[in-house]
matplotlib code that plots the C-alpha trace (Angstrom):
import matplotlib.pyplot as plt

x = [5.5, 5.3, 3.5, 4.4, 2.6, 4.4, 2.5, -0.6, 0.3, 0.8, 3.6, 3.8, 7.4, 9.8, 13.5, 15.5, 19.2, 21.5, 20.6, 24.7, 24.5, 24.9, 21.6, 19.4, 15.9, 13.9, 11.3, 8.6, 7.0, 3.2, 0.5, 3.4, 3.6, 6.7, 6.1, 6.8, 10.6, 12.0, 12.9, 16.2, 17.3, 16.3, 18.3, 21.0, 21.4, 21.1, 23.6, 26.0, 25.3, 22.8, 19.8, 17.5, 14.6, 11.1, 7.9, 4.1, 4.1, 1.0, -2.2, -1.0, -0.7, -1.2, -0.5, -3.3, -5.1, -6.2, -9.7, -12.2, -13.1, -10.9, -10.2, -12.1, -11.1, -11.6, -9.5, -6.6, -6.6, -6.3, -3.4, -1.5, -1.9, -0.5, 0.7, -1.3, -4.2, -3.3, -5.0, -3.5, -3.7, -0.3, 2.9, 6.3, 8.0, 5.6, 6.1, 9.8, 9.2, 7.4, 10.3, 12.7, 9.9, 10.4, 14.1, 13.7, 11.6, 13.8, 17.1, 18.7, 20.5, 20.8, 21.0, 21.4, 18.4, 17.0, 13.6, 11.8, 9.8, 7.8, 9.8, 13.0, 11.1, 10.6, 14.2, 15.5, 12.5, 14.4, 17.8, 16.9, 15.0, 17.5, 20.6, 22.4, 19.8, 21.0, 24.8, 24.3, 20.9, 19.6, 17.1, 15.6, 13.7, 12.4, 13.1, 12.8, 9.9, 10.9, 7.6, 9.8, 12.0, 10.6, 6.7, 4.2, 3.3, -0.1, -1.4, -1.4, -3.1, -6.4, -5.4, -3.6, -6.0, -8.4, -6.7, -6.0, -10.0, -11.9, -12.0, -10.2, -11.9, -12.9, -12.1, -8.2, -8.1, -9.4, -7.1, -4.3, -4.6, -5.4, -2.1, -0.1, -1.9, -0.6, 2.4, 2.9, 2.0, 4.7, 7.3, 9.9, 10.4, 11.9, 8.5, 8.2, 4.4, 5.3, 7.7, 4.9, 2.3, 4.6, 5.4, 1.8, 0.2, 2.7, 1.5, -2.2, -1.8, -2.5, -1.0, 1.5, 0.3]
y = [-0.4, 1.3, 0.2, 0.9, 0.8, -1.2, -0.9, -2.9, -4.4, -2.9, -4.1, -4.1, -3.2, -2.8, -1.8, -2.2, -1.4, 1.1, 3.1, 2.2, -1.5, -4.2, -4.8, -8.2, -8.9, -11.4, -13.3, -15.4, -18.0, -19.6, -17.8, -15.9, -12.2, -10.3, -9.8, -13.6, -12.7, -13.8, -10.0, -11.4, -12.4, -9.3, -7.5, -9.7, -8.8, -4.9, -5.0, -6.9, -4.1, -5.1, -3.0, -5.5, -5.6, -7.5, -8.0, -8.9, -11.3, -10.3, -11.7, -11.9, -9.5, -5.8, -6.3, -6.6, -9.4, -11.6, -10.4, -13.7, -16.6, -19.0, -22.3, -24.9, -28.1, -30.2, -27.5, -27.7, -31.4, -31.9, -29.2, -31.3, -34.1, -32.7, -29.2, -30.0, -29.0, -26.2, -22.9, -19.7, -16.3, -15.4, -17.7, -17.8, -15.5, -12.5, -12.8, -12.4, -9.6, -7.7, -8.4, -6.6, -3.7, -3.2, -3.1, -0.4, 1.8, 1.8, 2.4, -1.0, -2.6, -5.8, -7.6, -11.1, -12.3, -14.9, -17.1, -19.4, -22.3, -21.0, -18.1, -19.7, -20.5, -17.0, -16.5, -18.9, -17.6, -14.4, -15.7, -17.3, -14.6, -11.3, -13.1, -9.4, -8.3, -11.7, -11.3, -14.2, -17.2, -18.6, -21.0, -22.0, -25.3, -24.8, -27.1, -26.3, -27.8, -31.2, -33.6, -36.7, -34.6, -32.5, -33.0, -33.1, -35.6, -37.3, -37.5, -33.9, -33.1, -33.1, -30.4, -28.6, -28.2, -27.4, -24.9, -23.2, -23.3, -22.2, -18.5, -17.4, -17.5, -14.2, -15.8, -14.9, -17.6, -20.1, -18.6, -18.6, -22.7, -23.5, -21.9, -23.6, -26.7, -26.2, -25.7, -28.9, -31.1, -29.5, -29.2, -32.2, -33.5, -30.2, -28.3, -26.0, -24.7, -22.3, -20.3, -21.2, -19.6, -16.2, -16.0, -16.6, -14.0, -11.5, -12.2, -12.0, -9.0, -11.1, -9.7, -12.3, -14.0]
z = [-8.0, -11.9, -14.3, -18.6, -21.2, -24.0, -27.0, -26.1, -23.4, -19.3, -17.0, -13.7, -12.7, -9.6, -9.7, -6.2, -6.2, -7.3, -10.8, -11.4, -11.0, -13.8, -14.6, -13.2, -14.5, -12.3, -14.4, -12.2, -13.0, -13.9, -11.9, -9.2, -9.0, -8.7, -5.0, -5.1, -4.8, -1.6, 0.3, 1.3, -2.4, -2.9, -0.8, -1.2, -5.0, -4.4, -2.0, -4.2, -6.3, -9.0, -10.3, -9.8, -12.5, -11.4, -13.4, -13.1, -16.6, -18.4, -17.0, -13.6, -11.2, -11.8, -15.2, -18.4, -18.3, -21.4, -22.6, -22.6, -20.0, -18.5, -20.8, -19.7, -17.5, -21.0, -22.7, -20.3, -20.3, -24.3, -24.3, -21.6, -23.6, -26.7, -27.9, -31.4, -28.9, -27.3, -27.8, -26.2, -27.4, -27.2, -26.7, -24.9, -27.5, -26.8, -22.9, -23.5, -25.9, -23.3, -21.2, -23.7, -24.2, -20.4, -21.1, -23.6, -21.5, -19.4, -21.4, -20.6, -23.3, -21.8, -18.8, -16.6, -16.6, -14.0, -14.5, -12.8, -13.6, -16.6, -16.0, -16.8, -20.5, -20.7, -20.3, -22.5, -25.2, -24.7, -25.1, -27.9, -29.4, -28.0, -27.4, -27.8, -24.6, -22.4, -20.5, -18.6, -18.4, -15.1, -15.4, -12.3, -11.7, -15.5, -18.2, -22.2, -23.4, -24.5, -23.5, -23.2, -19.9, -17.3, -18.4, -15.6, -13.5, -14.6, -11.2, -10.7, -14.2, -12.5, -9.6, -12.3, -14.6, -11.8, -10.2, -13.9, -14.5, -11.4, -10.0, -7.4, -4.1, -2.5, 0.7, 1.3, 3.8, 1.5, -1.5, 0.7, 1.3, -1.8, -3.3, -0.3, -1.3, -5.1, -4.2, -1.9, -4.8, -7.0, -4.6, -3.5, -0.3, 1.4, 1.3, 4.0, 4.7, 6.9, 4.6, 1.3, 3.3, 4.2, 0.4, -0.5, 2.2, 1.1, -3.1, -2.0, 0.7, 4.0, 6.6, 8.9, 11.8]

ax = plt.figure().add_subplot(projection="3d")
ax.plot(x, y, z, "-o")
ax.set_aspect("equal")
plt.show()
């Protein structure tokens, strides 16, 4: 992996694929680094022939992280309840301009770009924002923003806002169920622990069992 320095901000890169290929950028989602790509999508786009683009969002991963603590449980809670209450020290918009900053520093003048979950708000941010940058949108189990469709469940609030609050455990074991246990809350009735728990060893460097 890379990283660049864009202005103020580092990112975390990886390109897989021909240098030739029509260009794919990858955007993950809330929390998920860009070792959260499934290898065999992976492969799957390079051999089609793409130049597959992937990024650790800033604060997650190996790139910069937010100076300051964590919000609080309380804070998290009034920001689900209304935006009005939200406090955050950089929004949607800026995520997707460090997407198009990695774009540029890499002399790519556009791309299709893929997101998922938050990452697919990302993308649209950057649709709407760089529509010239975007040849085609894929917005993957994401929604736009709208609190009367797609908003979180109440019953999960309390996990949510949790998980968003405490430390990460030291313990890998522990950190590795925990994330398995997020995601089996948040996913429908397919959910597959065994594959969860491969994805999340791989994001938190586990080795398999």
């Amino acid at each position: 992996m890379t990283s660049a320095q864009l202005g103020d901000v580092t990112i975390e890169y990886e390109v897989d694929g021909p240098d030739d290929g029509e260009v794919m950028l990858l955007v993950m989602g809330l929390g998920a680094q860009l070792v959260a790509w499934p290898a065999d999508v992976l492969s799957g786009l390079a051999d089609s022939g793409f130049r597959v683009i992937r990024m650790d969002n800033r604060d997650i991963g190996l790139s910069t992280k937010t100076e300051g603590p964590a919000p609080t449980r309380a804070a998290l809670f009034k920001g689900f309840a209304h935006r009005r209450y939200a406090r955050a020290d950089y929004l949607l918009s800026d995520m997707a301009a460090d997407a198009v900053a990695l774009l540029d520093h890499l002399g790519v003048g556009g791309a299709h770009v893929v997101g998922v979950s938050m990452g697919g708000m990302i993308a649209q941010q950057l649709t709407i924002d760089h529509p010239e940058r975007v040849f085609t949108l894929c917005s993957i189990m994401s929604n736009t923003g709208d609190r009367r469709h797609g908003s979180i469940s109440p019953r999960l609030l309390p996990t949510v806002a949790m998980s968003m609050s405490a430390p990460r455990p030291e313990d890998p074991v522990e950190a590795e169920r925990l994330a398995v246990e997020g995601f089996r809350l948040i996913a429908g009735p397919h959910f597959d622990a065994d594959e969860i728990g491969g994805m999340v060893r791989t994001a938190i460097g586990r080795p398999a069992r």
